[in-house]
N, C-alpha and C positions, 0 to 999 in steps of 0.2 A: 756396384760402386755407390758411396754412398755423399748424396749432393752436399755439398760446402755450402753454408750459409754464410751471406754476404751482406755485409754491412751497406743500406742505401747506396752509400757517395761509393763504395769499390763498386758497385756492379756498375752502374754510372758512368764513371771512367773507365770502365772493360767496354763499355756498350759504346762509348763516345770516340775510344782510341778504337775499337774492329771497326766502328763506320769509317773512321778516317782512314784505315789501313784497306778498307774493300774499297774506297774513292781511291787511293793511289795503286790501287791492283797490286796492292803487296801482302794480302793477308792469307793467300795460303802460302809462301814464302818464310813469313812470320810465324805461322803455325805450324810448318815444319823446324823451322829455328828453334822454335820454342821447345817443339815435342823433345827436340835433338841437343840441345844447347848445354845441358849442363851446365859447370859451372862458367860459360858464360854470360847466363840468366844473373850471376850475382854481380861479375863483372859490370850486365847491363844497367844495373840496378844502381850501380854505384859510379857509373857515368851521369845516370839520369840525376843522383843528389850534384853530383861535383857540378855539371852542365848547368843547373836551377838557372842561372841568370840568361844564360842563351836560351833555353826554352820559354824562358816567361813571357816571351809574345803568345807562344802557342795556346802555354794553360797555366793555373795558377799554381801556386806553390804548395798549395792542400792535394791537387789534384799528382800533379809531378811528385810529391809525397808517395800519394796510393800508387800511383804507376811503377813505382824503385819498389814496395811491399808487394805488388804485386807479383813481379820479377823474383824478388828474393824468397818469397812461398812458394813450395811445389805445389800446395792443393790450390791456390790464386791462379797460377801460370797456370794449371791444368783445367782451371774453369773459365778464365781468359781463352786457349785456346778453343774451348768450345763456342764461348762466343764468337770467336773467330771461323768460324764453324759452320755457323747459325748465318752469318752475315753471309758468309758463303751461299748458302742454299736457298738466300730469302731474296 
């Protein structure tokens, strides 16, 4: 397989949403979702644009940005899920 190169701010928020999802014990949950989700990885994605204003306590709007591209790319969502991963076994 050949590794996806990630722009700073996406790994960032790969690396900042799997610590927050290994704090809420939902990230192999999440990483099966993910693995399994199909197209509701695009659906999530486009919760996450429509939602913007309810999550913008959580993160900013650049960030919730990356997170909906994240979702909506399978090679993103499949290097998310490794972070997701990694969080796991660390």
């Amino acid at each position: 397989m050949q590794a996806t190169k990630l722009q700073p701010d996406t790994s960032q928020v790969m690396r900042l949403w799997a610590g927050r999802l290994q704090q809420w014990r939902v990230h192999q949950i999440a990483a099966v979702l993910l693995e399994a989700g199909g197209p509701l990885k695009i659906i999530g994605a486009q919760l996450v644009f429509v939602g913007q204003p309810l999550f913008s306590g959580l993160m900013s709007k650049d960030h919730l940005d990356l997170l909906a591209g994240i979702l909506e790319e399978p090679e993103k969502t499949e290097t998310f899920v490794q972070f997701l991963r990694e969080e796991a076994q660390a």
